[in-house]
TIKE-274400 format. One record per residue (C-alpha): residue number from 1; x, y, z. Coordinates in steps of 0.25 Angstrom, whole numbers, plus 5000, padded with zeros to 4 digits. Layout:
residues N
NUM / X / Y / Z
...
//
This chain:
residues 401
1 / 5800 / 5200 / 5781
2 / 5807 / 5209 / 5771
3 / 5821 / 5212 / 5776
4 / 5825 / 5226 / 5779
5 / 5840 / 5221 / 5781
6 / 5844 / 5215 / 5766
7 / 5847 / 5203 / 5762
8 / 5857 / 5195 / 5772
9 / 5869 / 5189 / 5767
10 / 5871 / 5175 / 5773
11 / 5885 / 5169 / 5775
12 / 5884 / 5160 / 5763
13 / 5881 / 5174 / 5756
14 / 5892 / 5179 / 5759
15 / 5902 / 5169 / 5757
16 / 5894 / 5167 / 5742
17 / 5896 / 5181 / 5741
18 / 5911 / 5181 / 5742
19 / 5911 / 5171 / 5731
20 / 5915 / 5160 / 5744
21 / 5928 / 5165 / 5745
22 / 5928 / 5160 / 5759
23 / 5928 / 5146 / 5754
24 / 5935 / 5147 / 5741
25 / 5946 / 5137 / 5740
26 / 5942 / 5129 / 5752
27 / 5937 / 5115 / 5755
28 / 5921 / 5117 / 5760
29 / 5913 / 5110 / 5769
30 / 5898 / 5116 / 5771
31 / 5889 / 5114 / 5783
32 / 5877 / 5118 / 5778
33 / 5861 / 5114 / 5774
34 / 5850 / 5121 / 5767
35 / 5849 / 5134 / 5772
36 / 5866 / 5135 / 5765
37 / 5860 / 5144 / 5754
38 / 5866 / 5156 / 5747
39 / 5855 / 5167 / 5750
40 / 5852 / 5171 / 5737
41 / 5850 / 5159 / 5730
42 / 5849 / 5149 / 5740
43 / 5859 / 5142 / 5734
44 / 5865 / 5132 / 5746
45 / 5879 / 5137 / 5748
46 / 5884 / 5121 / 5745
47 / 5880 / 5122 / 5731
48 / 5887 / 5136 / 5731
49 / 5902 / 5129 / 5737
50 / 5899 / 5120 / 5729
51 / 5899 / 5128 / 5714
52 / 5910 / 5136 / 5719
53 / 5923 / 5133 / 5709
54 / 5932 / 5138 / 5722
55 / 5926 / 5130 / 5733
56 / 5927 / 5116 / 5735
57 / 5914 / 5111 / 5744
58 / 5919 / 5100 / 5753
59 / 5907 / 5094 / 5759
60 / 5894 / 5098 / 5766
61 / 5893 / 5098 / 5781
62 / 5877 / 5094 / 5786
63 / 5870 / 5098 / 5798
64 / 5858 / 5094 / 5805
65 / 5847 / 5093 / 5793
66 / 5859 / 5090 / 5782
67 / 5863 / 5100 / 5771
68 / 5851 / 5100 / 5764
69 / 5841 / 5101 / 5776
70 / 5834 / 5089 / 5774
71 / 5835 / 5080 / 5787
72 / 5826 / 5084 / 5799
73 / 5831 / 5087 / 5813
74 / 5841 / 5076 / 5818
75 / 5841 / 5066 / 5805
76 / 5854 / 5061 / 5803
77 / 5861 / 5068 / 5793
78 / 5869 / 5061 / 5784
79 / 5885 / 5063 / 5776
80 / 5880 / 5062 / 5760
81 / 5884 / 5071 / 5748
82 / 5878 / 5083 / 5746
83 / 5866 / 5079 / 5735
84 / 5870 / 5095 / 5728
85 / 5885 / 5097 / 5730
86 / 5889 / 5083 / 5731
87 / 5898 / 5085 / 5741
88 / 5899 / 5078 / 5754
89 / 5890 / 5080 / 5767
90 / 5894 / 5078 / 5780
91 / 5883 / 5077 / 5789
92 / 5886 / 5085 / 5801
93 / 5871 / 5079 / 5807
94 / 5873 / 5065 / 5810
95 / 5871 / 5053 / 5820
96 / 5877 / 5059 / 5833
97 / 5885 / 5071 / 5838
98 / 5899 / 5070 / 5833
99 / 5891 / 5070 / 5818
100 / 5888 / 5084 / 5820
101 / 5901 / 5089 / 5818
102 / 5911 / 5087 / 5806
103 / 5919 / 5075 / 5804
104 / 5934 / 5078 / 5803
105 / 5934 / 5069 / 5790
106 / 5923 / 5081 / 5784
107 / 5930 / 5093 / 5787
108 / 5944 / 5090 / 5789
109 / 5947 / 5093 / 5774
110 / 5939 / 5106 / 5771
111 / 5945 / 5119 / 5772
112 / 5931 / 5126 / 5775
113 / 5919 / 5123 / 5783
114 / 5907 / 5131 / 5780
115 / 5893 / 5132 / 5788
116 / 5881 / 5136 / 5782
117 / 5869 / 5134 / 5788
118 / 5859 / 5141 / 5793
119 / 5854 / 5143 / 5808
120 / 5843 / 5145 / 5816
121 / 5847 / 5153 / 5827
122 / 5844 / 5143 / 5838
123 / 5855 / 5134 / 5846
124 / 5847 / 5121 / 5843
125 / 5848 / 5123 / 5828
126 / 5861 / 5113 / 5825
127 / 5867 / 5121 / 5815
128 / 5875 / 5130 / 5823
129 / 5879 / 5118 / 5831
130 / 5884 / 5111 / 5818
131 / 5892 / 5123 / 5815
132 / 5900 / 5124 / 5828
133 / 5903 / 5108 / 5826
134 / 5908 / 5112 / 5812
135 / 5915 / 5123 / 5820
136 / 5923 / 5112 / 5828
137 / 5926 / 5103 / 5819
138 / 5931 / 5114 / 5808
139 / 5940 / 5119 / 5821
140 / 5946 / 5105 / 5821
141 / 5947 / 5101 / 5808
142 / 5953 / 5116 / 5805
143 / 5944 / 5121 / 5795
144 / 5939 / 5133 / 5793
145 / 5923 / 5136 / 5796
146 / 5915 / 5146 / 5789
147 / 5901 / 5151 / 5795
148 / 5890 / 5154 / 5783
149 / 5881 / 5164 / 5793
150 / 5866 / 5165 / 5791
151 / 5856 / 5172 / 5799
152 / 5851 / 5169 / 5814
153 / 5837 / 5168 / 5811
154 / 5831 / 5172 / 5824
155 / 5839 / 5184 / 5821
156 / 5852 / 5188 / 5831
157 / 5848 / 5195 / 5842
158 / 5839 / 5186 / 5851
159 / 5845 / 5174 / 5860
160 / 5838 / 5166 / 5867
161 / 5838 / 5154 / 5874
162 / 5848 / 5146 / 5884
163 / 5862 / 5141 / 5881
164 / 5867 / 5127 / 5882
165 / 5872 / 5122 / 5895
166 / 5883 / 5112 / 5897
167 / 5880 / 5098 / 5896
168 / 5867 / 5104 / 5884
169 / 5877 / 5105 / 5871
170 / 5872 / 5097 / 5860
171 / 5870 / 5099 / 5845
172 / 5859 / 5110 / 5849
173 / 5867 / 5118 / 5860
174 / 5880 / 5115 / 5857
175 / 5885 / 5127 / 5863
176 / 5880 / 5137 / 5874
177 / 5872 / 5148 / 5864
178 / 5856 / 5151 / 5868
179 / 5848 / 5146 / 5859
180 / 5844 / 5156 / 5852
181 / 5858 / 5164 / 5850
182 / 5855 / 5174 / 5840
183 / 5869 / 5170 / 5833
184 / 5870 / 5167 / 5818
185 / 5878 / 5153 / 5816
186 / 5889 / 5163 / 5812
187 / 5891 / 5169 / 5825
188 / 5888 / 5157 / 5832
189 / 5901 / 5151 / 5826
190 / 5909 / 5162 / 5830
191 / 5901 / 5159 / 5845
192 / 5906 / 5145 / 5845
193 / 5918 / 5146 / 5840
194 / 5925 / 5155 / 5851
195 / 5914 / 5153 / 5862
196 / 5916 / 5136 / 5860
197 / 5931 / 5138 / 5856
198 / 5928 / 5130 / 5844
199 / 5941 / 5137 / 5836
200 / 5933 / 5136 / 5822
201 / 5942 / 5143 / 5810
202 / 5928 / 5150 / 5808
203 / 5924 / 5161 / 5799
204 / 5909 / 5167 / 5797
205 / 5904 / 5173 / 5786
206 / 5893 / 5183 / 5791
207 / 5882 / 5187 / 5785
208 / 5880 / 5200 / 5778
209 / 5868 / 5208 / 5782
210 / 5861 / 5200 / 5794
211 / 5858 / 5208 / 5806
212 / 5855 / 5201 / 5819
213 / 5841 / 5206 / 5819
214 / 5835 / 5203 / 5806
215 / 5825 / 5193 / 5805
216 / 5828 / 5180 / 5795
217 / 5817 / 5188 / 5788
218 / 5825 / 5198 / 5787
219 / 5838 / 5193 / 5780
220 / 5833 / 5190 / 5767
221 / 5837 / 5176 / 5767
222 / 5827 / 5166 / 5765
223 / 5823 / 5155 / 5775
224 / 5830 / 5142 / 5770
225 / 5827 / 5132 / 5782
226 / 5839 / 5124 / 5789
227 / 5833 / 5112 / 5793
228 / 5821 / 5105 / 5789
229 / 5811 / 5113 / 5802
230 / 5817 / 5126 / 5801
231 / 5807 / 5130 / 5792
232 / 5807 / 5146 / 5794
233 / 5812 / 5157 / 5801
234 / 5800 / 5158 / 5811
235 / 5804 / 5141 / 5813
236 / 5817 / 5147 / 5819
237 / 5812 / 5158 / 5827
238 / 5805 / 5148 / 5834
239 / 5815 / 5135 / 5836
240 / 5823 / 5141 / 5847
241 / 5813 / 5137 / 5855
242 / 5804 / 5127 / 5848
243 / 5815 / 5119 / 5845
244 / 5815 / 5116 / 5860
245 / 5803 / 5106 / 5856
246 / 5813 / 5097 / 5851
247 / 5815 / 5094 / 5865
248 / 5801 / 5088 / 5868
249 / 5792 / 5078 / 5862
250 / 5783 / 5089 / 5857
251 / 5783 / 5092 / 5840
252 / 5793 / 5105 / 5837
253 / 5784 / 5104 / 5823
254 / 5795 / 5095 / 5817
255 / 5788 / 5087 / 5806
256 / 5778 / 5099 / 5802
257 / 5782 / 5111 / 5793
258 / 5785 / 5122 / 5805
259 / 5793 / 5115 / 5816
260 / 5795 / 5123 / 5829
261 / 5785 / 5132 / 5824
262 / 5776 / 5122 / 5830
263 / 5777 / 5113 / 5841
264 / 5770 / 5102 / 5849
265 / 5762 / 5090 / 5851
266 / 5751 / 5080 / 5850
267 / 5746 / 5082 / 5864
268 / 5748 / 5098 / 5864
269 / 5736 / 5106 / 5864
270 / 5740 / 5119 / 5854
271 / 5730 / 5128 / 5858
272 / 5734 / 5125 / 5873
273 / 5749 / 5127 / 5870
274 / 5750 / 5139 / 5862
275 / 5742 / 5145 / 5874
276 / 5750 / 5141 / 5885
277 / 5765 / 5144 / 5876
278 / 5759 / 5159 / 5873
279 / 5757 / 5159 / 5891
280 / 5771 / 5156 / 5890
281 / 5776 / 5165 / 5880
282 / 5768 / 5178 / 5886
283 / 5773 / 5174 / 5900
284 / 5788 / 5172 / 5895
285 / 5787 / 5184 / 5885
286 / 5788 / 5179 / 5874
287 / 5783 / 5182 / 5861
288 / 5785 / 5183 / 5846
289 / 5777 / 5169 / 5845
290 / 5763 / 5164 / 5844
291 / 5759 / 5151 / 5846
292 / 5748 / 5144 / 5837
293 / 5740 / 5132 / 5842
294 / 5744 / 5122 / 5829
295 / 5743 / 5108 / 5826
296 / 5754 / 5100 / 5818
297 / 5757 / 5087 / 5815
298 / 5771 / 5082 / 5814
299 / 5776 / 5074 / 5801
300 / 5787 / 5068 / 5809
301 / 5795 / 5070 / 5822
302 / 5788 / 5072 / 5835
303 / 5774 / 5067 / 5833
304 / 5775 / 5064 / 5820
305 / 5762 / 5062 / 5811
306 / 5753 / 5068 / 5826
307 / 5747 / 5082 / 5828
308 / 5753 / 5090 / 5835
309 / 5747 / 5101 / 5844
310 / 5755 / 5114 / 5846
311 / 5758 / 5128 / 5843
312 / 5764 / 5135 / 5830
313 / 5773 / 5147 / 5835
314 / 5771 / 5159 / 5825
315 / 5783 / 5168 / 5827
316 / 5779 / 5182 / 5828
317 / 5790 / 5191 / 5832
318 / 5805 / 5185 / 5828
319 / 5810 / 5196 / 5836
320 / 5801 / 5193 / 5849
321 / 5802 / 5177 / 5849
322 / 5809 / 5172 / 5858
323 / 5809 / 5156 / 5854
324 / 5816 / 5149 / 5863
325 / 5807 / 5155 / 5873
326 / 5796 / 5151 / 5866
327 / 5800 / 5137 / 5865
328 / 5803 / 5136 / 5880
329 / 5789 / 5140 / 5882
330 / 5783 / 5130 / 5872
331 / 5788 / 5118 / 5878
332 / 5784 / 5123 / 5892
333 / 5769 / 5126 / 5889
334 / 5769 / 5113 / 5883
335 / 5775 / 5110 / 5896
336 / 5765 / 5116 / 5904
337 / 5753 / 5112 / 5895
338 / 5758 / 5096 / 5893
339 / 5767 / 5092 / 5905
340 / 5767 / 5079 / 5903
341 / 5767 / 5078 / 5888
342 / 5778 / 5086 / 5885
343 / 5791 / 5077 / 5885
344 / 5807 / 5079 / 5882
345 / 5813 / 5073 / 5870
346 / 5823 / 5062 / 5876
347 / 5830 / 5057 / 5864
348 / 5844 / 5061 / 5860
349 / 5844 / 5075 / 5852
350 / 5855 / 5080 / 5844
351 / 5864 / 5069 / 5849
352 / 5862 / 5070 / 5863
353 / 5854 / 5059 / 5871
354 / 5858 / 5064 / 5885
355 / 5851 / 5077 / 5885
356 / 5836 / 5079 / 5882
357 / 5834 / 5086 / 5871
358 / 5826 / 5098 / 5876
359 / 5840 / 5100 / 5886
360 / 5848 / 5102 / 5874
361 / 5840 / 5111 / 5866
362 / 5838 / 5120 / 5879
363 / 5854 / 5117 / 5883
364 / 5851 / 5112 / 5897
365 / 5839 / 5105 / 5906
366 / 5834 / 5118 / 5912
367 / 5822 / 5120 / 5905
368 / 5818 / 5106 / 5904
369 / 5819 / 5102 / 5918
370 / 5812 / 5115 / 5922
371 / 5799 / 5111 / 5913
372 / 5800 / 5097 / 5919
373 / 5797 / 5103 / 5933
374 / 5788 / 5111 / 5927
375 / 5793 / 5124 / 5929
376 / 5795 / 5135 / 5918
377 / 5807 / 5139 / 5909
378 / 5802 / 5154 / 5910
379 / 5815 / 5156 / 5919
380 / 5823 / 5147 / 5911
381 / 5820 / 5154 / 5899
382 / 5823 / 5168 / 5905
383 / 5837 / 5161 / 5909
384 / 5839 / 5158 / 5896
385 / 5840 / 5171 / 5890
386 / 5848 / 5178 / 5900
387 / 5860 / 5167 / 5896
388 / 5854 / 5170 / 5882
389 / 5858 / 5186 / 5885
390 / 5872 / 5182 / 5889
391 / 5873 / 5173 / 5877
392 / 5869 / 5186 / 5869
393 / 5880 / 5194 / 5875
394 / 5891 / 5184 / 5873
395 / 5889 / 5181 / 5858
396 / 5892 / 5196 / 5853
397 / 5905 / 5194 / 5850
398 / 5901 / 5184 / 5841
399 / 5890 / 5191 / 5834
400 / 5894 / 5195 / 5819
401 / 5880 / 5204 / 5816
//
């Protein structure tokens, strides 16, 4: 899609452009990974710090996936040296929950922490949450955090989706947002920041030039995926809701080229599933999606190395879709269709072993109890967007486009 707005100018852009006077001078950690690039050149902003005469890049700071992308959801990620810069890393993805946040030892001596990565738009995705950690532990160590914004590519006017209740928090709802909040990372910070009374010296560099209802398309920035199956945009429209998957023993796609854009199982019948999840879409009204019969087979994962039936979701209005909608109805037309095939995932998730791992990703029980007596989330769903409204209302203050 050609852009009618201009080119957008990211928060790396930006600060490049002002010839990094933000950070001259200074000490520099980076949370980042391999979607940290200049727009132009697609040069990765470590490499950038890193040539600078006037900025002394500390160490690198690595989130789920690590700084280059390469590990797949959940693989440890390990401290090493940075194989470009040759500066240290610190993993910030590691064996358990207090590895998600920076040690004291990593950040005590900088004068500047900078985050850079970008984000989907969806609470599940991790990177925000690593941000707000970095936000804590900046606040205690009292060093400086500085916010690179890059575009919501959902777009910044929809929400959608429940908020987390007490007792749900986790590395995927650490905080009460819906999950779709329509936010850029940028915004969220300043969210968090007051809302959590996390007292963060923080500062944002905004974007130039994004409006809250362009399209990714739309920018002029080019798609660099930030993390092994976030292969394209139409991959994000669709996680809000297909990453729900991840809370069953059914397939979410991982191991094939379009994850969440595909999902099912060995003993689902695709032509019998898509026509049930289009009954559910109509009668919920929803649209913006079709759903394709397909058959995939897994390289690793769930099911690994056996075919999969299911359906292929081909976004067909950005603006329409409603994906975590979608995905509540996927799960239940499995649901209806397989009652006694379709099981929970029980094993720990993102650190947490008490919880099951569908109740962290909808932040409560709800949803799931009310498919286990075989009753509809049709009204939960409708709950869910009016605490989305009211989210919608209270986060203006913290909107900077």
């Amino acid at each position: 899609m050609k852009s009618s707005y201009g080119p957008v100018k990211t928060g790396a852009d930006v600060l490049i452009k002002e010839n990094l006077a933000r950070v001259a001078g200074k000490r520099v950690g980076l949370v980042c990974n391999q979607s940290s690039v200049e727009s132009s050149r697609l040069v990765h902003l470590a490499d950038l710090l890193m040539e600078a005469d006037d900025v002394d890049l500390a160490c690198l700071f690595a989130p789920e996936h690590g700084v280059r992308g390469e590990a797949q959801d959940m693989d440890l990620v390990k401290d090493c040296i940075d194989r470009d810069t040759g500066v240290p890393v610190h993993s910030l993805y590691g064996r358990d929950f207090d590895s998600l946040t920076p040690s004291s030892a990593a950040i005590d001596d900088l004068d500047v922490l900078v985050v850079d990565v970008q984000d989907v738009g969806a609470r599940y995705y991790t990177f925000a949450a690593t941000m707000a950690l970095c936000m804590k532990a900046a606040a205690a160590a009292g060093v400086k955090l500085i916010v690179l914004d890059r575009p919501n590519p959902l777009g910044g006017d929809a929400v959608e989706g429940p908020l987390v209740e007490p007792g749900y928090e986790s590395f995927v709802g650490l905080y009460p947002v819906p999950v779709r909040h329509g936010m850029t990372v940028g915004e969220l910070a300043g969210w968090y920041n007051d809302r959590e009374g996390l007292g963060c010296d923080l500062e944002v560099v905004a974007m130039e030039g994004w409006q809250r209802s362009m399209s990714f398309e739309q920018t002029g920035l080019v798609w660099v995926h930030p993390s092994p199956n976030m292969p394209t945009v139409d991959t994000a429209f669709v996680y809000p809701g297909m990453c729900l998957v991840e809370g069953t023993l059914l397939s979410e796609g991982r191991g094939t080229t379009r994850p969440f854009e595909q999902a099912g199982a060995p003993f689902v019948h695709p032509e019998k599933l898509a026509a049930r999840l289009t009954e559910l879409v109509e009668a919920w009204g929803l649209g913006g999606v079709q759903f394709r019969p397909c058959a995939f087979r897994p390289m690793f994962q769930k099911h690994a190395g056996f075919v999969c039936g299911g359906v292929f979701l081909h976004v067909r209005d950005q603006k329409e879709l409603r994906p975590w909608a979608v995905g509540v109805a996927f799960v239940e037309a499995v649901r209806d269709l397989w009652p006694e095939e379709l099981k929970w995932r029980t094993e720990p998730y993102e650190f947490v072993g008490d919880r099951p791992a569908l109740d962290l990703l909808l932040g409560s029980s709800t949803i799931r109890e009310r498919w286990e007596k075989g009753g509809s989330a049709l009204g939960l769903v409708e709950e869910a967007g009016a605490a989305a409204a009211t989210f919608e209302r209270e986060r203006e203050p913290y909107l900077l486009y």
